[in-house]
C-alpha positions as CSV (number, residue, x, y, z in Angstrom):
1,X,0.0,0.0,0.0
2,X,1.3,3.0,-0.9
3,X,1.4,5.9,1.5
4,X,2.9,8.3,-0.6
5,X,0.7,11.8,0.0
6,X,-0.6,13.1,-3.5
7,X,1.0,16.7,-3.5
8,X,-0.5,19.0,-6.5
9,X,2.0,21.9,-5.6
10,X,4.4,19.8,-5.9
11,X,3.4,18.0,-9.5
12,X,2.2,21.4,-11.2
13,X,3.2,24.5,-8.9
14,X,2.7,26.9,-11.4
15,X,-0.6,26.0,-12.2
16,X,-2.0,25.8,-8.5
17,X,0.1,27.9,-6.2
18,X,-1.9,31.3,-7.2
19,X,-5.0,29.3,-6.4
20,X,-3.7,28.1,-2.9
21,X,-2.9,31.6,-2.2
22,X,-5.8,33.5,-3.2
23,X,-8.4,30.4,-1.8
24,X,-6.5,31.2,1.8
25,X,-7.5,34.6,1.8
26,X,-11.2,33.8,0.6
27,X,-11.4,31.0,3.0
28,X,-10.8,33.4,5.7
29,X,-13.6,35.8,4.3
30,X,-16.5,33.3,4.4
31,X,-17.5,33.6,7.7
32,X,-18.5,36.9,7.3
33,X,-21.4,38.2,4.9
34,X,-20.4,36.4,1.7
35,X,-23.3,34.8,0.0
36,X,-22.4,30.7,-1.5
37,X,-22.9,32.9,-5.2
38,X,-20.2,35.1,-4.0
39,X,-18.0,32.3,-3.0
40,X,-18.4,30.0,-6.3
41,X,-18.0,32.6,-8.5
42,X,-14.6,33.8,-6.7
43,X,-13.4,30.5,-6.5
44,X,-14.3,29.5,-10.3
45,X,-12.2,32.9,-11.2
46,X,-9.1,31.6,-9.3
47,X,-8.9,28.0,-10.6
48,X,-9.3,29.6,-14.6
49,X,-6.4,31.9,-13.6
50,X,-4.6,28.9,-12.3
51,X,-4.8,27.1,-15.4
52,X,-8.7,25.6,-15.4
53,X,-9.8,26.4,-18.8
54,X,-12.1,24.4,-19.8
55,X,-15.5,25.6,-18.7
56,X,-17.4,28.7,-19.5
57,X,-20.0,30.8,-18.7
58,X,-22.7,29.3,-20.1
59,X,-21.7,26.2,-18.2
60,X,-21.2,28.0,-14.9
61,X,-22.8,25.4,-12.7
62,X,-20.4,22.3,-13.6
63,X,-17.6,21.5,-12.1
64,X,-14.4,22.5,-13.5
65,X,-11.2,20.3,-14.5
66,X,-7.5,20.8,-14.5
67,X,-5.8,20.7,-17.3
68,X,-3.9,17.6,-17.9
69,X,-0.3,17.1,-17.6
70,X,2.0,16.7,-20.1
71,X,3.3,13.7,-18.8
72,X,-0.2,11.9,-18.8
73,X,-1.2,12.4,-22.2
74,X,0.6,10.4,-23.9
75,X,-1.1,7.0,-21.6
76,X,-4.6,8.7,-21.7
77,X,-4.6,8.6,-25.9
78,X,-3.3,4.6,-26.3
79,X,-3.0,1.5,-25.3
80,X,-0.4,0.5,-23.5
81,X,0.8,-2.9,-23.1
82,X,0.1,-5.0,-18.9
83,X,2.7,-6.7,-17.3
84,X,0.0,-8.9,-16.0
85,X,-0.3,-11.7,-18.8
86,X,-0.2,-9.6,-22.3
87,X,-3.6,-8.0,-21.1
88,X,-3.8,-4.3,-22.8
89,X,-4.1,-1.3,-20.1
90,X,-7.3,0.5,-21.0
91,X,-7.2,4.2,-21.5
92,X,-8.8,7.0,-19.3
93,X,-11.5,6.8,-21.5
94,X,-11.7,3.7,-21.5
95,X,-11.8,3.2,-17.9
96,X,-14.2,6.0,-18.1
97,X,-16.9,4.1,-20.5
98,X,-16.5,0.8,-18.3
99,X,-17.3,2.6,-15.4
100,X,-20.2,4.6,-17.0
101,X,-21.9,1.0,-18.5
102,X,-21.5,-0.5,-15.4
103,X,-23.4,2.3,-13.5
104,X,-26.2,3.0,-16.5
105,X,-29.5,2.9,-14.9
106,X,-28.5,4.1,-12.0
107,X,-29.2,7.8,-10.3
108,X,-27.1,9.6,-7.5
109,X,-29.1,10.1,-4.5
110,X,-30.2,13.3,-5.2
111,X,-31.7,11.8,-8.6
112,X,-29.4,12.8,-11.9
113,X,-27.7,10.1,-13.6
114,X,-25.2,8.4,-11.7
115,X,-22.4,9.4,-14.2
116,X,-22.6,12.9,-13.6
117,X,-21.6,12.4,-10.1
118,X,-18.3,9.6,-11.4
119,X,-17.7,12.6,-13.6
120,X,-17.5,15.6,-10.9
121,X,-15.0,12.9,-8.4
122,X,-13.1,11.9,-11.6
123,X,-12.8,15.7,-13.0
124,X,-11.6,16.4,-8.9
125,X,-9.1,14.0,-9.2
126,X,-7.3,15.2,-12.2
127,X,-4.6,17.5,-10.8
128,X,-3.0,14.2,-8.6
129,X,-2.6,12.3,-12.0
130,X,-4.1,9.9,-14.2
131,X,-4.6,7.0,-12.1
132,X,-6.3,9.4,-9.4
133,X,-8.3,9.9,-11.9
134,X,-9.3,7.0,-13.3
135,X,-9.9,5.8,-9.7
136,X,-12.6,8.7,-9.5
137,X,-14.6,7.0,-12.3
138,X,-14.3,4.0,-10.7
139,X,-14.7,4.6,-7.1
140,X,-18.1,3.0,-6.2
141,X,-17.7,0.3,-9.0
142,X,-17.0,-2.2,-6.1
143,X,-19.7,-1.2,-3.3
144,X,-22.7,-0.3,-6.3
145,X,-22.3,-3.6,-8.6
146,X,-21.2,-6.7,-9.6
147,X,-17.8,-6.1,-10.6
148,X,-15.1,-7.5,-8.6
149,X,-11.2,-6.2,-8.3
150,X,-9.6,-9.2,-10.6
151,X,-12.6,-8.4,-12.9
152,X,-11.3,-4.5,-13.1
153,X,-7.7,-6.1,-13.4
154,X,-8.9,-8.9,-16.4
155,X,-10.5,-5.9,-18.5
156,X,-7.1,-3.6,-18.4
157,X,-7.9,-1.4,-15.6
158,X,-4.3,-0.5,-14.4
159,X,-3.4,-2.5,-11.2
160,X,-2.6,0.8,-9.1
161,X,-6.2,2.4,-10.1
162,X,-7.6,-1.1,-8.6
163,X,-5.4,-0.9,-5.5
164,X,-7.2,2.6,-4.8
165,X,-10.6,1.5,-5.7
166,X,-10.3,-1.4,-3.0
167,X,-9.3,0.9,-0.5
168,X,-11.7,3.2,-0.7
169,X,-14.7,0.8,-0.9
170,X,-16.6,0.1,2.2
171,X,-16.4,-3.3,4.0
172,X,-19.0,-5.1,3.3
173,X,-21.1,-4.8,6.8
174,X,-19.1,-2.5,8.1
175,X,-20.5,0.8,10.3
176,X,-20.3,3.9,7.7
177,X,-18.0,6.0,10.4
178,X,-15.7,2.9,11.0
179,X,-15.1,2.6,7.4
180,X,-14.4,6.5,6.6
181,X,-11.9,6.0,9.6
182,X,-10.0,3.4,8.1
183,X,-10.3,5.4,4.7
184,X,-9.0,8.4,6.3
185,X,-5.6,6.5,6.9
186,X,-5.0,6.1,3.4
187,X,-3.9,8.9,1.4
188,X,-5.1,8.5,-1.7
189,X,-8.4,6.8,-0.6
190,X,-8.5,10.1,1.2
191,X,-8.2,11.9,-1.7
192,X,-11.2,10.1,-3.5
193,X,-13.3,10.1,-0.3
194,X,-13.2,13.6,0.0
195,X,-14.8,14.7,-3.3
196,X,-17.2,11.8,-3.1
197,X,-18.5,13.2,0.1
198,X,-18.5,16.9,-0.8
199,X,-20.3,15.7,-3.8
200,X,-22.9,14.5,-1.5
201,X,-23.8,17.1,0.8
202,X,-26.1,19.3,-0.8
203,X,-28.7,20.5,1.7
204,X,-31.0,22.9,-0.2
205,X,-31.4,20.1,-2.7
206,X,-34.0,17.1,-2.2
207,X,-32.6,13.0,-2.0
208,X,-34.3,10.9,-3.2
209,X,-32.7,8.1,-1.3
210,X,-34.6,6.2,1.6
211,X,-33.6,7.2,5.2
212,X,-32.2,10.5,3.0
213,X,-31.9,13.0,6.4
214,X,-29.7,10.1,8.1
215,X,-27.1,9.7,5.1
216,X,-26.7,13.5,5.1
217,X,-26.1,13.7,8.7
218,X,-23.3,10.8,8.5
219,X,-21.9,12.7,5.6
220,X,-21.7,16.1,7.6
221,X,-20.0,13.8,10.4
222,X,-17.2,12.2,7.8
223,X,-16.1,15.4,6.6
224,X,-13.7,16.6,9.3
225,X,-12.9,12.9,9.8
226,X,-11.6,12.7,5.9
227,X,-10.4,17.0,6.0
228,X,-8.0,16.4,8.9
229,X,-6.6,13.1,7.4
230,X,-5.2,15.5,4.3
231,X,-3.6,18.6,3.6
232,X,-5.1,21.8,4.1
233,X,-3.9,23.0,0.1
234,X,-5.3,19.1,-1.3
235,X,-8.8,19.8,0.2
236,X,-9.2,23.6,-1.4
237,X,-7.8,22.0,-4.8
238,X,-10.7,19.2,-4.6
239,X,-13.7,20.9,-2.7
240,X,-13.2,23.7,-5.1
241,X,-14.1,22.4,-7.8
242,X,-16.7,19.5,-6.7
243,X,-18.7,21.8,-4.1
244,X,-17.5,25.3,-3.0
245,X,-19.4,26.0,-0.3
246,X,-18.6,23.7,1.9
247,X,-14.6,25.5,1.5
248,X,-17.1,27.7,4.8
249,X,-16.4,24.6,7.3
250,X,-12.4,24.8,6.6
251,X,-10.9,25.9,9.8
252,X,-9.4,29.2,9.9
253,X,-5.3,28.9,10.4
């Protein structure tokens, strides 16, 4: 297991460093009179100055992605050949159609199409690198259906992205709290976690999920538990973009 912390100012400084900046000094503004327009709008300003292009206004209320990195291109656009018995690595978008057929039917609990909500994790994942990423489209694949791990591996998803996906799926059985705890000491199951929770807590919006009022209130409760197990800079780059906000429950420094 790796334990390894995914460090975006470290992989792309240029890109992100004026976002960490300016998103401090917001942060600190949002507990006075700033309305959740006033935040997104700010927020969606810094992350296009930092390098997030590829959203406009038109489009104001989807979540925005990173550019990708050089270095991942080349993987995202072929093939490249397993080490695991000849089997062929899929692609991004690959890993992204697998995921999207294997969730089709399916709605997110607040009722749009369960691929919108792989999207937003995915798109969040982007700036800690292409198996983050691919990870993000995959992240309930395990818990939601009947695909297993060596399944994943047999159709070319890349043995890392599995390794993540496994650790950030529940235990079968397990109490919700117990398993964001042992999620929270992962770091890059962290990283998923995080933008599949903020994802989740929207409270002027009706669920349409059974016992709706009790998965919010266990959501609320994971946040700090999944915040405090990663940086400070990580969880302004992710809730940023998947749910601003909630950037209003980051304590103060």
């Amino acid at each position: 297991m790796t334990t390894n912390q995914p460090d975006p100012q470290r992989d792309k400084p240029d890109l992100l460093s004026s976002l960490l900046r300016e998103t401090f000094d917001l942060v600190d503004e949002v507990v006075a009179d700033i309305t959740d327009e006033e935040i997104d709008d700010r927020l969606r300003a810094m992350l296009r100055s930092a390098g997030y292009t590829d959203m406009d206004d038109s489009d104001a209320d989807q979540p925005l992605s990173a550019p990708a990195r050089p270095q991942d291109q080349p993987a995202d656009q072929r093939d490249v050949s397993a080490g695991n018995g000849g089997i062929t690595e899929l692609t991004l978008d690959g890993v992204a159609a697998l995921a999207t057929k294997a969730h089709a039917g399916e709605l997110e609990m607040y009722g749009g199409p369960y691929e919108g909500h792989l999207r937003t994790v995915a798109r969040a994942m982007r700036p800690f690198g292409r198996n983050m990423e691919m990870a993000g489209w995959l992240h309930d694949i395990l818990e939601m259906t009947d695909w297993t791990a060596d399944k994943l591996r047999r159709a070319g998803v890349p043995e890392p992205v599995v390794s993540i996906v496994e650790r950030v799926t529940p235990m079968r059985g397990s109490d919700y709290l117990d398993s964001i705890r042992r999620i929270a000491q992962d770091p890059e199951a962290t990283l998923v976690k995080i933008a599949d929770n903020a994802d989740s807590i929207y409270p002027d919006r009706t669920a349409i999920v059974p016992d709706a009022d009790k998965k919010l209130a266990e959501f609320e409760e994971a946040r700090p538990i999944l915040w405090s197990a990663a940086s400070r800079e990580n969880v302004i780059v992710i809730v940023s973009q998947v749910n601003p906000p909630l950037l209003r429950h980051l304590p103060t420094v």
